[in-house]
Residue, then its C-alpha position, 0 to 999 in steps of 0.5 A: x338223245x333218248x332218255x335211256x342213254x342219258x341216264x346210262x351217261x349219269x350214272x356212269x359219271x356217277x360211278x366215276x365221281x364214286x371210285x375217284x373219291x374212294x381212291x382219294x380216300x384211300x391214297x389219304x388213309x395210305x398217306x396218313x398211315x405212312x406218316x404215323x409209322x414213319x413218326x412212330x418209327x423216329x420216336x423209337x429209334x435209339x438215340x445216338x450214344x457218345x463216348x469220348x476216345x481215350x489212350x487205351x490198351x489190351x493185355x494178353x494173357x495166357x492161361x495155365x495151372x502153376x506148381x508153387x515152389x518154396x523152400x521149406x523144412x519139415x518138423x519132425x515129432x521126437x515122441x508118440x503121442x497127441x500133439x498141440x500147436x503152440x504158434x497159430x497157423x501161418x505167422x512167422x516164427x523164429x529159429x528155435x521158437x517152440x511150435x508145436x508139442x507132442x503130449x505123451x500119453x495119459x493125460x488125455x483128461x488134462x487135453x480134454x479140459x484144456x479144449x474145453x476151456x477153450x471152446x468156453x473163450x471163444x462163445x464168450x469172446x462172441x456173446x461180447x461183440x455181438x452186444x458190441x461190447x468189444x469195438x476191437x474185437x468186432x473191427x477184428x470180426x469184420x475184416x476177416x468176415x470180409x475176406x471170408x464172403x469173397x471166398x465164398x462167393x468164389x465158392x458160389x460161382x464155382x458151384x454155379x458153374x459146376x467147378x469142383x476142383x478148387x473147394x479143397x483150396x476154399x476149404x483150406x482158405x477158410x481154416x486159415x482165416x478163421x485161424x487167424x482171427x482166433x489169434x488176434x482174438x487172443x490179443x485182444x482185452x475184452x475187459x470181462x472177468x470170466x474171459x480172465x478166469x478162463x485165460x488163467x486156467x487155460x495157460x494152468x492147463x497148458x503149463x501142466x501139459x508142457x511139463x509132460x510133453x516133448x518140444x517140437x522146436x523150429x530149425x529155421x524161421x519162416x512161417x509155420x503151418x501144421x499142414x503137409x503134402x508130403x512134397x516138401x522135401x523134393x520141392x525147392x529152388x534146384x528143383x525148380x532149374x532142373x524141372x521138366x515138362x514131364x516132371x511138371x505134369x507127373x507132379x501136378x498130378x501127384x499132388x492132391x493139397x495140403x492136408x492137416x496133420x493128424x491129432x495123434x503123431x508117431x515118432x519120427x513123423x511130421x508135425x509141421x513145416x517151415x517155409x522161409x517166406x522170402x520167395x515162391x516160384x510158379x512153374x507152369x507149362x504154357x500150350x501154344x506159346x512162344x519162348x519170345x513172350x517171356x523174356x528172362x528178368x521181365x515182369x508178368x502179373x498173375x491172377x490166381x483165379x481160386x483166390x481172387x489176388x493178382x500178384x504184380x512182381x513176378x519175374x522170370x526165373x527160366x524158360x524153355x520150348x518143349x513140344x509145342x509149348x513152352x515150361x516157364x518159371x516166375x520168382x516173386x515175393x508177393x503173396x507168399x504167405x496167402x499162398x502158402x497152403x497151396x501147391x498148385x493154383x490155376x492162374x491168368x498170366x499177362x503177357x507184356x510182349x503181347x500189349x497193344x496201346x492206341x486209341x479204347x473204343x467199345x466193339x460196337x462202335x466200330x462198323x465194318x464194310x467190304x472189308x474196311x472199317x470206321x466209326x461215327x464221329x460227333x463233328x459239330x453236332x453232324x454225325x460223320x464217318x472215319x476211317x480206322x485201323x483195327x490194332x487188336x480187340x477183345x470181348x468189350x474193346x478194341x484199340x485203333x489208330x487212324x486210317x489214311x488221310x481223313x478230314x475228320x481227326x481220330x484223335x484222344x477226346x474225339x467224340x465216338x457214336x457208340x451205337x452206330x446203327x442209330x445214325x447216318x452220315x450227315x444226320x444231325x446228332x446234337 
């Protein structure tokens, strides 16, 4: 063999000995790549996440905007003239209790100086629990600035939102509040002589008044409140048997709030209004509901979203169907007094014919496939797959039972994989 084809065999060899240790290199460098990414990829997956299943229920509610409904009287001022209060805004008074008087003119120097000396208390009776010289007062102080930030942040949301409609209510809730712990402030011995100077003169001036001024007595008891809307008389328990959808709607737009009673009266005009306090019914027109979710006598909860309450003890006074929908009236005795400056409220009501109970999951425990669902259960440390009935669900659960004959019990105490995608059956969970 010449030395010329030797050569071309050597150097192809060579060639060959070259490309079979590039492509080992490669297929190790592949290999090598693979297995960082698959450990990588392990390393990140989310950890199985458990929860045990547990007896649960979902509610549902219907929403609506309610017409409140009291028996109420209202008081008429007898003179002219500018008027005072002399029982605080929404306490309970009693069959001729004077609560209000209608001071006759000219002795506006006299109102003025009263409200004065009355301003005076107040930044007194502040400057004291602010050194914390007054613990009642400051208890007092705290309890009530407490109800005042929830009101407030409901206030926040809704602003948030662009909710408008329910401030006059916040404002009205506020008064009422701020009202109240100037009454109780009242009952309170702050031990300070200038305070008792001024409660002496305070109770002078208001004696001086008394004696110029006509009586405004009360005819009923009930809780009082120097608030009106001008629908009290037109609005009471027979109102409420006869009311219809059209009446409801004509009244809800009619309405616009309670609103305060000026500071000067005419003869003959309101002044204040008593309810009983016993008793409110909240009519409300349902849309796309069925007579057979309000049972006459059952129970509901409502939520009135403008004061962040629920009221449990609603009962079913009436109802009927109407077009597509259908007018319902509940009873209750809950409430009545922090509801008593409202005459219409949005409110969240449940509905107990509509109750589902069973087994509480998260929603996204559940993983459904060609129609079917299941969940992942922790069974001896393996995860393992178990077929379920979907009963209902909202947003954040859902109620199920088991579905057929299945090794794997669902069960109260069963361990659920909360996240499902972090799983496959049989892998190994703990």
């Amino acid at each position: 063999m010449a030395s010329k084809d030797r050569l071309v065999i050597i150097e192809k060899r060579k060639a060959r000995a070259r490309n079979l240790r590039i492509f080992i290199a490669f297929f190790a460098i592949t290999a090598l790549t693979l297995l960082l990414i698959t450990t990588i990829l392990r390393k990140n997956q989310p950890a199985p996440r458990f929860q045990f299943i547990q007896p649960g229920r979902i509610v549902r509610t219907v929403e609506a905007t309610a017409l409140i409904v009291r028996d109420e009287v209202v008081l008429l001022a007898q003179d002219a003239g500018q008027w005072k209060p002399l029982a605080a805004e929404g306490v309970r008074v009693s069959a001729n209790d004077r609560v209000a008087m209608v001071i006759r003119p000219g002795m506006e120097s006299t109102i003025t100086e009263l409200e004065n000396c009355e301003q005076q208390i107040a930044q007194i009776q502040l400057e004291l629990i602010e050194q914390g010289s007054a613990p009642a007062a400051q208890a007092v102080y705290e309890e009530v600035n407490g109800e005042i930030a929830g009101i407030v942040r409901l206030l926040r949301k809704d602003a948030a939102g662009g909710i408008l409609g329910n401030n006059r209510q916040y404002a009205s809730s506020l008064e009422l509040l701020i009202e109240a712990r100037e009454s109780r402030l009242q009952e309170i011995d702050f031990k300070d002589a200038r305070l008792d100077q001024l409660a002496s003169q305070r109770d002078y001036l208001s004696s001086i008044l008394g004696e110029n001024a006509g009586a405004v007595f009360a005819t009923a008891p009930g809780i009082v409140s120097y608030r009106t809307d001008g629908m009290e008389t037109r609005l009471d328990a027979s109102a409420v048997e006869s009311m219809t959808p059209e009446t409801l709607a004509s009244l809800l737009t009619e309405s616009s709030g309670f609103v305060p009673v000026g500071t000067t009266v005419s003869a003959g005009s309101p002044v204040a209004r008593i309810s009983n306090g016993l008793i409110q019914y909240l009519v409300f027109y349902a849309q796309n509901a069925e007579p057979d979710w309000f049972e006459v006598g059952g129970r509901h909860t409502v939520s009135v979203v403008s004061e962040g309450i629920d009221i449990e003890e609603c009962y079913v006074s009436s109802v009927s169907q109407s077009r597509d929908g259908v007018l319902v009236a509940l009873y209750t005795d809950r409430q009545v007094a922090r509801l008593f400056d409202r005459r219409v409220a949005d409110c969240s009501i449940t509905l107990p014919a509509r109750t589902v109970e069973g087994l509480q999951v998260p929603v996204e425990a559940l993983v459904e496939e060609a129609g079917e669902t299941s969940i992942f259960l922790n069974e001896s440390g393996f995860a393992r797959r178990a077929a379920v009935k979907v009963l209902d669900r909202d947003r954040t659960r859902a109620i199920i039972e088991p579905k057929g004959e299945d090794p794997y019990k669902v069960e109260v105490s069963s361990i659920v994989i909360v996240n499902p995608e972090s799983v496959v059956e049989g892998d190994k969970v703990g």
